[in-house]
N, C-alpha and C positions, 0 to 999 in steps of 0.2 A: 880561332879556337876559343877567346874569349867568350864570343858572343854565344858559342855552343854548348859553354857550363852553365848559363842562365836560360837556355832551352829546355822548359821544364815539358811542353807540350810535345818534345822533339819533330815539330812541324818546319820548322829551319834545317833540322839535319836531313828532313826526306826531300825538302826543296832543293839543297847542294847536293843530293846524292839523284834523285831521281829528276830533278830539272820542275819548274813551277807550270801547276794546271793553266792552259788557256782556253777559254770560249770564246770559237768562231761565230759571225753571226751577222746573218747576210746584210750588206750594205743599206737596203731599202726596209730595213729597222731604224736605221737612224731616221732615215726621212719620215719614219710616222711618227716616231716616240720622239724625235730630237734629246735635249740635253734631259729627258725623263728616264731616257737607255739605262745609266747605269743604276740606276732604283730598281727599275723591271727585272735586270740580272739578279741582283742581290734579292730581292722579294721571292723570285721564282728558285731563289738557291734553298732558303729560308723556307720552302715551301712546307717540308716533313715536319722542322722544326714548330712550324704554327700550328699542323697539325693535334703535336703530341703537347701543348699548349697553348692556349687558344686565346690570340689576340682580342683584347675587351674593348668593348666600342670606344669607351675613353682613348684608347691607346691609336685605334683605328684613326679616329679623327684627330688625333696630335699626327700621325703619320700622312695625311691628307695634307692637314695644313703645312706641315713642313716642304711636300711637294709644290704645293700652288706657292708658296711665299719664294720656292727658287725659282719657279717659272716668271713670278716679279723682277729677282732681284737680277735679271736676265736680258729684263725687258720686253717680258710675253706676258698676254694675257693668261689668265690661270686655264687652262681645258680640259674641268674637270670629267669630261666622258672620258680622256686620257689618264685621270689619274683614277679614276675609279677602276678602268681594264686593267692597269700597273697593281691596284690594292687586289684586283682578285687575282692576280696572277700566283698569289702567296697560297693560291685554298683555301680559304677564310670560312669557319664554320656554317655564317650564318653571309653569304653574299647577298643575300636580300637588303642588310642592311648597309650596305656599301652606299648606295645613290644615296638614304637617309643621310649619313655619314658625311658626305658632299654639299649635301643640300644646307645642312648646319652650321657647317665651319662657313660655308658663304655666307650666312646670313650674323652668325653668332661667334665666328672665330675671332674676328679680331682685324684681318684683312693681313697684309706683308708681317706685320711684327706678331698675330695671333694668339696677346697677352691673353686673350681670355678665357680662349682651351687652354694654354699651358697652365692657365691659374687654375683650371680646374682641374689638370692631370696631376699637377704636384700637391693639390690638394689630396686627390682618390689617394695617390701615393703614399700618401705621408700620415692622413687620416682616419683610411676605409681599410675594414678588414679585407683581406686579398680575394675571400670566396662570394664577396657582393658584388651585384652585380645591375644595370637599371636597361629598362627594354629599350629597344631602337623608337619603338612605337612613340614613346614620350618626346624624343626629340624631335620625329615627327612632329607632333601636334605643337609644339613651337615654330616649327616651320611651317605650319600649314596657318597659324592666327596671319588673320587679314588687320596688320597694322603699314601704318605708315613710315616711312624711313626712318621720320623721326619719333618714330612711338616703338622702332624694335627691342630697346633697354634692355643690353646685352648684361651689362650687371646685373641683374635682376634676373635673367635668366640662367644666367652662373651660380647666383646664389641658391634659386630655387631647385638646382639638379645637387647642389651641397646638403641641401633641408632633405633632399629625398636619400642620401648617400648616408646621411645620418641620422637616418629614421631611430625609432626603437626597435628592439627588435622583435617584438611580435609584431612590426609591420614590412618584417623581411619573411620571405615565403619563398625556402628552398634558396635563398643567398637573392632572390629577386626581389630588390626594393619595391614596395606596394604604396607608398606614403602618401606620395603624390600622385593624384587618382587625374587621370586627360579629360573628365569636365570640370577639373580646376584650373588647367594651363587653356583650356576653352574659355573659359570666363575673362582672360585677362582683356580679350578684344573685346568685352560687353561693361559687368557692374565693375569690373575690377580693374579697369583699363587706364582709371583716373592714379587707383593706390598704386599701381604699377610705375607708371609713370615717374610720380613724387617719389616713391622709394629708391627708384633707379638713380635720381638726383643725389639726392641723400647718401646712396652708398659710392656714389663716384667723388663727393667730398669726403666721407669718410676714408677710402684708402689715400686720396690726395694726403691727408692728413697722416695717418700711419707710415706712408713712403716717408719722410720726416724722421721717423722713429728709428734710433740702434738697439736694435733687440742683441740680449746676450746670445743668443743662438739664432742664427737667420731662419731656422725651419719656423721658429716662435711665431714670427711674421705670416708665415703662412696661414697658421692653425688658430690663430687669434683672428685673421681674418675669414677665415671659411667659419669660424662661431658666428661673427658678426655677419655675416651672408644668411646663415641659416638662420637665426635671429629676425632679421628682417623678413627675410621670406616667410616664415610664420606668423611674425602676426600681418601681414598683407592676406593670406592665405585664409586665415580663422580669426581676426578683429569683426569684420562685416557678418559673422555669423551670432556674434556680442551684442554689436553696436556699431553704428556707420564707423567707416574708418575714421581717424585722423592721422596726418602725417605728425603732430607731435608726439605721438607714442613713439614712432620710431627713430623722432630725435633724443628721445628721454632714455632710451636704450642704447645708443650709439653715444652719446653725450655719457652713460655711466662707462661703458667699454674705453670708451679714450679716457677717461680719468683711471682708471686700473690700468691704461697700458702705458702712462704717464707716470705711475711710480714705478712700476715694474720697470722701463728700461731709464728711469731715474732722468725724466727730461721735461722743459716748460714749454713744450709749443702750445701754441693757441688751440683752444677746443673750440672748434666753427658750432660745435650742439648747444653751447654755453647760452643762454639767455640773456646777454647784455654784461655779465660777469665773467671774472676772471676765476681760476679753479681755488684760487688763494680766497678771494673775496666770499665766493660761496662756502667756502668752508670754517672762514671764519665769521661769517652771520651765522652758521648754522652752532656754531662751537659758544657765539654770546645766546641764543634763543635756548639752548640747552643750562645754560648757568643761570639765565632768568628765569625759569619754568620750574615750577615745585615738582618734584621727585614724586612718578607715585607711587600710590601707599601698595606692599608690599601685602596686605591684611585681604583672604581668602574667604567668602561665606560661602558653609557648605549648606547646602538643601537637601532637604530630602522629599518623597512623595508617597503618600498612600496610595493602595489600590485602585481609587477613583481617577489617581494621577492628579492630585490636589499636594499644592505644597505645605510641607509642616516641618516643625522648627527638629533639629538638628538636638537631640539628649548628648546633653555634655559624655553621657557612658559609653553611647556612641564612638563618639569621637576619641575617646580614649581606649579604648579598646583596638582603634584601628592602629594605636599608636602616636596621636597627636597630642599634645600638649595643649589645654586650654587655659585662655587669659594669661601668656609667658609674653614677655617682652625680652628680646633678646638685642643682644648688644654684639659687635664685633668689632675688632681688632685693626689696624691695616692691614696684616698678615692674613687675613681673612677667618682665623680663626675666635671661637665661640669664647666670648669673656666674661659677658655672665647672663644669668637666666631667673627672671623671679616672678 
């Protein structure tokens, strides 16, 4: 009788009154789906409900990888042609993009633990307005770059779908990220293949470094991280259209982020960006070169030009007329206020 006043759903009262739904379900299911059975039930329950909301590839391939990481933890290889029939069993808007969805998390999830979807999903979640949205097609063409095992820089590919999630917005089109255009994720197996590489370095010492950190709010972590992803992925993306890349741009960026996120959660770990110094040492060179250095002069020449576009001197009536005061030497206060004027 307790447990019946906090039955707000009254779905406890119709189960003691009218007895709990079972689905039968012939034996030689378990032999094809094995321990994937009770997913396929629940996804096919689920089916209306996906319908009338329409699960987002983000979301698609966190539910992927959740499947293959139990078929690990199991001790089965992952089969994903099984887990892909389980994801459309749900009516999925767009089932085309299901095997893309597979093809991904194999290559870019992360493997059993699949840090690197979930680091992207909590990011969409916590970052992205909920009506954005990025095409299968792009994930695709990550999957389809002909690199090596070790050239696939799964952090760099996390950060570059964060740079496209947080595009501006006139380069979202009807809630569809446009930012990141597929002869740029093309390029990473050709000129871009080197910046790729080094950056992928770089941003896997950067969160080594962050994990470190007690943020006053753990989402903080996130969102400071997915800046520094998309950070990076831009200038990899748009430096070689400047100037050859260099990988110290993107230390000089990641080296300032870890010093702001060093006061912010108010702590002295090591910054791996740092140039041979410590954050103390650089800041206090930079605090004697500012006390050495003459002040500059605060003193304004205005120009003006004739018709020809030739420059000619500036009539004092001019200038007073627009309101300026000519030949004042003004003086101030510590308080910052005006002491005198002559």
């Amino acid at each position: 009788m307790k447990l019946l006043k906090h039955d707000k759903t009254g779905k406890l009262k119709e189960a003691l009154e009218k007895g709990i739904k079972w689905t039968i379900i012939d034996s030689r299911a378990e032999d094809m789906y094995g321990n994937a059975l009770p997913n396929l039930v629940q996804r096919a329950r689920q089916a209306v409900g996906q319908v009338q909301n329409e699960e987002s590839l983000i979301e698609m391939c966190l539910e992927v990888q959740g499947m293959a990481a139990q078929m690990q933890r199991e001790g089965q290889v992952p089969d994903f042609d099984v887990i892909a029939e389980i994801v459309g069993e749900s009516q999925v808007k767009h089932p085309e993009d299901i095997p893309i969805a597979c093809a991904f998390v194999q290559k870019f999830g992360g493997g059993m633990e699949g840090q690197y979807i979930a680091d992207l999903a909590k990011f969409v979640a916590l970052c992205v307005p909920a009506n954005r949205k990025i095409e299968a097609s792009k994930l695709d063409a990550f999957v389809k770059l002909k690199l090596e095992a070790t050239e696939l820089c799964p952090e760099f590919v996390i950060a570059s779908l964060k740079m496209d999630f947080d595009c501006p917005q006139d380069k979202c089109q009807n809630g569809v990220c446009k930012f990141l255009l597929e002869s740029k994720i093309g390029s990473l197996e050709r000129y871009l293949k080197a910046a790729m590489i080094e950056a992928n370095a770089h941003l896997r010492t950067f969160k080594k470094s962050i994990s470190k950190l007690k943020f006053p709010d753990p989402d903080d972590a996130i969102v400071h991280s997915g800046i520094a992803d998309a950070v990076v992925a831009r200038i990899v993306y748009t430096l070689p259209l400047i100037k050859k890349f260099e990988g110290k741009t993107v230390c000089a960026a990641l080296r300032l982020i870890i010093r702001e996120l060093k006061i912010l959660c108010k702590s002295n770990i090591d910054n791996p960006f740092d140039e041979g110094e410590s954050d103390e040492e650089g800041e206090q060179e930079e605090g004697d070169k500012k006390a050495t250095e003459k002040p500059p002069s605060s003193t304004r020449r205005l120009i003006e030009y004739n018709a020809a576009g030739q420059a000619v001197g500036t009539e004092r009536s001019t200038l007073e007329s627009q309101g300026f005061v000519v030949n004042a030497n003004v003086e101030r206060i510590t308080g910052g206020h005006k002491k005198k004027i002559e």
